[in-house]
C-alpha positions, -999 to +999 in steps of 0.1 A: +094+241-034+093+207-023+085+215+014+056+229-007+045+196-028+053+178+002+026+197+019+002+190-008+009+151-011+002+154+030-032+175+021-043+149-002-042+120+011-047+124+052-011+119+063+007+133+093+039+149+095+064+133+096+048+099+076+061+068+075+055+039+054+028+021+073+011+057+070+015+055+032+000+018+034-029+032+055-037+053+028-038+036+000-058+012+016-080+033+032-082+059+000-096+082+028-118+114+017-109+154+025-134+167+050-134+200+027-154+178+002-180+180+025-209+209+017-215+233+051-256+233+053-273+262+074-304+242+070-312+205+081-312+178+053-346+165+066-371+166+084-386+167+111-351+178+134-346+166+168-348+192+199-316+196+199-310+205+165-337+231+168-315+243+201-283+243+178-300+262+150-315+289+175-284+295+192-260+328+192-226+341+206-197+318+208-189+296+175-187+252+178-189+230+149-207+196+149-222+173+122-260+171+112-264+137+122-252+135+156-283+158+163-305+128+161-276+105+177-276+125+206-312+129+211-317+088+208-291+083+234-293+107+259-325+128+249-342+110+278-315+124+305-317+159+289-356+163+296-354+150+335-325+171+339-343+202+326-374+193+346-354+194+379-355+151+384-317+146+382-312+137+416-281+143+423-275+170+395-267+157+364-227+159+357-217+167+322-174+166+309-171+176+274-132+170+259-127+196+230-145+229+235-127+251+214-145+285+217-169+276+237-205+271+215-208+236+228-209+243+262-238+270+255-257+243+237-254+217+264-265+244+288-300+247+272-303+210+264-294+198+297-306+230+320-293+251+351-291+228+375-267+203+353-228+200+363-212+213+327-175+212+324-152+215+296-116+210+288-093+220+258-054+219+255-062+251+240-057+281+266-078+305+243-106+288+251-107+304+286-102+338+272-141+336+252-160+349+283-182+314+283-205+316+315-225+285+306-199+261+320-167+257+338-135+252+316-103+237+323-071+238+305-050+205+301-041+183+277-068+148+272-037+123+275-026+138+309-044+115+335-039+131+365-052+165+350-084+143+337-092+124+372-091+163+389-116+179+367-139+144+377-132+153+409-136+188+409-169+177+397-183+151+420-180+124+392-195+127+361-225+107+341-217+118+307-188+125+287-184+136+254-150+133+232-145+159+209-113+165+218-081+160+192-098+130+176-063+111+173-070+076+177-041+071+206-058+101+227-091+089+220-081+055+233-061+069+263-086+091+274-115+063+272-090+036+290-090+065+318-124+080+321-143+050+317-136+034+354-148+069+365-177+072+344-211+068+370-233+036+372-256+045+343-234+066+328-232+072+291-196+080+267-198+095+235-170+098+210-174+124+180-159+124+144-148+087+144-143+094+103-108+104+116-103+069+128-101+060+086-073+091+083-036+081+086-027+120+096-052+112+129-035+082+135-062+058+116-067+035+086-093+013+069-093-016+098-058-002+109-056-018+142-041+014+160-078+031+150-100+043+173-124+023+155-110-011+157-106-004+193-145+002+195-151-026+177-132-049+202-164-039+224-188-057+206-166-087+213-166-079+249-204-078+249-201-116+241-175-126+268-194-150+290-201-170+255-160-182+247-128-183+270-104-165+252-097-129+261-122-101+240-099-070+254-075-073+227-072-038+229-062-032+260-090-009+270-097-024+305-134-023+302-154-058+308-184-067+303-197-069+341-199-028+335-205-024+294-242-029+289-243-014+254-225+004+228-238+015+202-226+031+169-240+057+148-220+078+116-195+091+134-204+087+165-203+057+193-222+055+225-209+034+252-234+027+279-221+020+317-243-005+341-235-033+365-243-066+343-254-099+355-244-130+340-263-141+314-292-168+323-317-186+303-348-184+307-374-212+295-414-202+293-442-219+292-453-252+304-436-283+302-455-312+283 
């Protein structure tokens, strides 16, 4: 019985097993939100949908699960590399890592969206996910947090341009596995995280501006961005990425995009003539 109400008091407000206090302060805070309140829609809340959308809602075979919105998310920030790929202009081949496959639909998607020629590769803690017969991609079974497994798959790849994390969404492996990928990640290269509501649930490790969330880590970024402009340090995270290779990051419902290029320092620049 009270392993039972336990449960429930778990259920309802987001919190792991076993809690502690600063979980119960997290929560109350945060007053976070059941993802089961959320209605499943077949159909798209608006129009008109984004290619890949179209691709999502046309495919068959092998189940995966993603939000509405990151449709258009994913077609603002990496709809461009999607269409050269397809058209054969990816020189080399594009190189694809997805965290989190589960049984597979993903990869299937990604297959269309990115073309044959693309480098897809997926990975899951999950050894069923090898079992689904997927032939779109290559999967890989290992844990997100285990860095050694992570830098073989890159390798086994040839490097890799985009990564997408939809692995266990626990802030502390989101956060690991970013801190590890991201020296990897290509020149040019792009990181997207998935279901960042978890960041505001004390059972994945998050809170409302809990500062071991995935989210506040993120948001360290934007402070990084600005680096040149003050002389304290903007990495209070930890996460080891500078500004000198962070040229964007941008942040959707959901969803953030990290964009990797080789920055300059910021100059000036003065136009026009001098009177």
């Amino acid at each position: 019985m009270l392993k039972t109400w336990m449960d429930r008091i778990r259920a309802r407000h987001q919190l792991p097993e076993p809690f502690g206090p600063n979980d119960l302060l997290a929560s109350w805070k945060t007053r976070p939100i059941r993802v089961e309140s959320f209605e499943v829609a077949d159909t798209p809340p608006v129009e008109p949908i984004s290619e890949l959308a179209e691709l999502a809602m046309e495919r068959n075979g092998q189940p995966f699960v993603k939000w509405w919105h990151y449709f258009d998310a994913y077609e603002r920030e990496i709809g461009d590399r999607a269409r050269f790929a397809r058209e054969g202009l990816s020189v080399p081949p594009l190189r694809v890592l997805e965290i989190g496959v589960w049984r597979g639909g993903s990869l299937g998607l990604w297959r269309e969206y990115f073309g044959r020629e693309a480098i897809i590769f997926g990975i899951d803690i999950d050894p069923v996910s090898a079992t689904w017969g997927v032939s779109d991609a290559e999967i890989r079974i290992g844990s997100q947090t285990d860095t050694t497994f992570l830098s073989s798959v890159v390798n086994e790849m040839g490097g890799v341009d985009i990564v997408i994390d939809d692995g266990s969404h626990l802030s502390e492996h989101v956060v690991t596995t970013l801190r590890h990928l991201w020296p990897l990640l290509s020149d040019g290269g792009i990181y997207l995280i998935e279901d960042l509501h978890t960041s505001y649930w004390p059972a994945w490790g998050g809170g409302l501006r809990r500062k071991s969330s995935s989210i506040e880590a993120l948001k360290s970024l934007v402070d990084v961005l600005h680096q040149p402009y003050f002389g304290s340090s903007a990495d209070q995270q930890g996460l080891g990425i500078e500004r000198a290779t962070l040229s964007s990051i941008s942040f959707y419902d959901s969803v953030a995009a990290l964009h990797k290029k080789r920055q300059p320092s910021p100059r000036p620049f003065r136009g026009g003539t001098e009177q």
